[in-house]
C-alpha positions, 0 to 999 in steps of 0.5 A: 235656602235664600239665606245660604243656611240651607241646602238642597240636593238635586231630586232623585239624588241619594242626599245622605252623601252630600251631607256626609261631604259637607260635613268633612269639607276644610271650607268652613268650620261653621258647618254642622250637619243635623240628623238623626240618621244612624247611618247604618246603611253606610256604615260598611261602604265607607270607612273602617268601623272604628274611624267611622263611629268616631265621626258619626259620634263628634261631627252630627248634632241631633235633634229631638222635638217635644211632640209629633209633628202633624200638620193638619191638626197644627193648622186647626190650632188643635196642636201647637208646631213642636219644639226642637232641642239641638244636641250637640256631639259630646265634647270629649269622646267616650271611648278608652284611650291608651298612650305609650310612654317610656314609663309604659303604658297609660291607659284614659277611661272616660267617666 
């Protein structure tokens, strides 16, 4: 938090609306939001369905950690602090696409 490279929300606060936020805002393009929620609770209150999972699946890097984490045995030295692997969103979405040209219609299928 001292370093400006995290943020806290204020207590009882619902934080998932804050990220979701901070994640759209124009202010810097460096902002990433990390996450494994699927936001299945939000899915409906707040956009279309469509726009909505092409947000969620282009705007949050997920995370995956190589083992449990359990403080107490990480402090008896039992266990050693898991590795965390940041995955990124895919480059190119991978949803069909379709273009209307004067030649008709074109249709792009991921691979």
């Amino acid at each position: 938090e001292e370093e400006g490279v995290l943020v806290t929300t204020p207590l009882g606060a619902n934080d998932d609306w804050y990220w979701m936020l901070a994640s759209v805002l124009p202010c810097d393009p460096q902002i990433k939001v990390v996450s494994n929620d699927q936001m299945r609770d939000h899915r409906l209150a707040l956009l279309e369905p469509r726009p909505f999972m092409r947000w969620k699946t282009t705007q949050i890097l997920r995370f995956d950690l190589s083992h449990a984490y359990e403080p107490a045995k990480i402090s008896s030295g039992e266990l050693e602090t898991p590795d965390i692997a940041l995955i990124p969103p895919p480059r190119f979405s991978s949803e069909l696409q379709r273009t209307v040209t004067d030649e008709g219609v074109v249709w792009h299928i991921p691979i």
